[in-house]
C-alpha positions as CSV (number, residue, x, y, z in Angstrom):
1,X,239.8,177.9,21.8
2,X,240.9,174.7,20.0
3,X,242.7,172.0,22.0
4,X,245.3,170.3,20.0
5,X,246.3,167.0,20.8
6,X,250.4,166.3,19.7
7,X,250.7,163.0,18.1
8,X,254.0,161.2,17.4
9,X,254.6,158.9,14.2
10,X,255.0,155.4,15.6
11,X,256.9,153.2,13.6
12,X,256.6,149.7,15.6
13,X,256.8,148.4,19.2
14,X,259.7,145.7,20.6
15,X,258.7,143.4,23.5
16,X,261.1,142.2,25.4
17,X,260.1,139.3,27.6
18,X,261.8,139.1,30.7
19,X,263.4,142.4,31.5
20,X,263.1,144.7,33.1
21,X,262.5,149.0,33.3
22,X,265.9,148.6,35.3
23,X,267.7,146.0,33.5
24,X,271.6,146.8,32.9
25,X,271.5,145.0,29.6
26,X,268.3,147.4,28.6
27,X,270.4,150.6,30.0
28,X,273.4,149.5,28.1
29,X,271.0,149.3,24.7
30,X,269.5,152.2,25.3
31,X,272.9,154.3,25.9
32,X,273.9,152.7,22.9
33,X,271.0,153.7,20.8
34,X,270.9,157.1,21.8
35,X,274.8,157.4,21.0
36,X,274.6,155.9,17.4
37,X,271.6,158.1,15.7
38,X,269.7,159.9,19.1
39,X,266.5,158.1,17.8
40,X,263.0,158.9,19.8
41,X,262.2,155.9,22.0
42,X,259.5,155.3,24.2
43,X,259.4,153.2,26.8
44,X,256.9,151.0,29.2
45,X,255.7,148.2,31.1
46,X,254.2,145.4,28.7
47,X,252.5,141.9,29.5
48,X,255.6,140.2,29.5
49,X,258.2,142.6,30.4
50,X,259.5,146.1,29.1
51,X,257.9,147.2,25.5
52,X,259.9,149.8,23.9
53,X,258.0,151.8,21.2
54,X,259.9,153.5,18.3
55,X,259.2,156.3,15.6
56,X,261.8,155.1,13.2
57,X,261.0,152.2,11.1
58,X,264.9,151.5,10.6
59,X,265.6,151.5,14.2
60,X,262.3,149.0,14.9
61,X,264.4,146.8,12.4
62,X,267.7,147.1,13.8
63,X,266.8,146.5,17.3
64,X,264.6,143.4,15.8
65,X,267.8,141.7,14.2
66,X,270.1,142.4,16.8
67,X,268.6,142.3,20.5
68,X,265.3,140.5,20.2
């Protein structure tokens, strides 16, 4: 049997220095996000603070103009 390993199409990761997993301003964009297109996000610890990874070139770009 063949083990097949799922891979996901990553567009671009966002690091956001300074805040946090449990951030309210990080729960507010993430509510918001998932309200306006349901767009795949991942999300995790990076050097600097909370590193959100996105499959969606377009969304990579929004979040770039508007929160970074």
């Amino acid at each position: 049997m063949v083990k097949r390993v799922k891979q996901d199409d990553v567009a671009g990761a966002l690091e956001l220095a300074g805040v946090g997993r449990d951030d309210p301003r990080l729960v507010q964009w993430l509510e918001e996000h998932r309200g306006r297109n349901g767009g795949k996000l991942h999300i995790g610890l990076g050097g600097k603070g909370v590193r959100i990874i996105f499959s969606r070139e377009s969304d990579l770009k929004y979040w770039q103009k508007h929160y970074a």
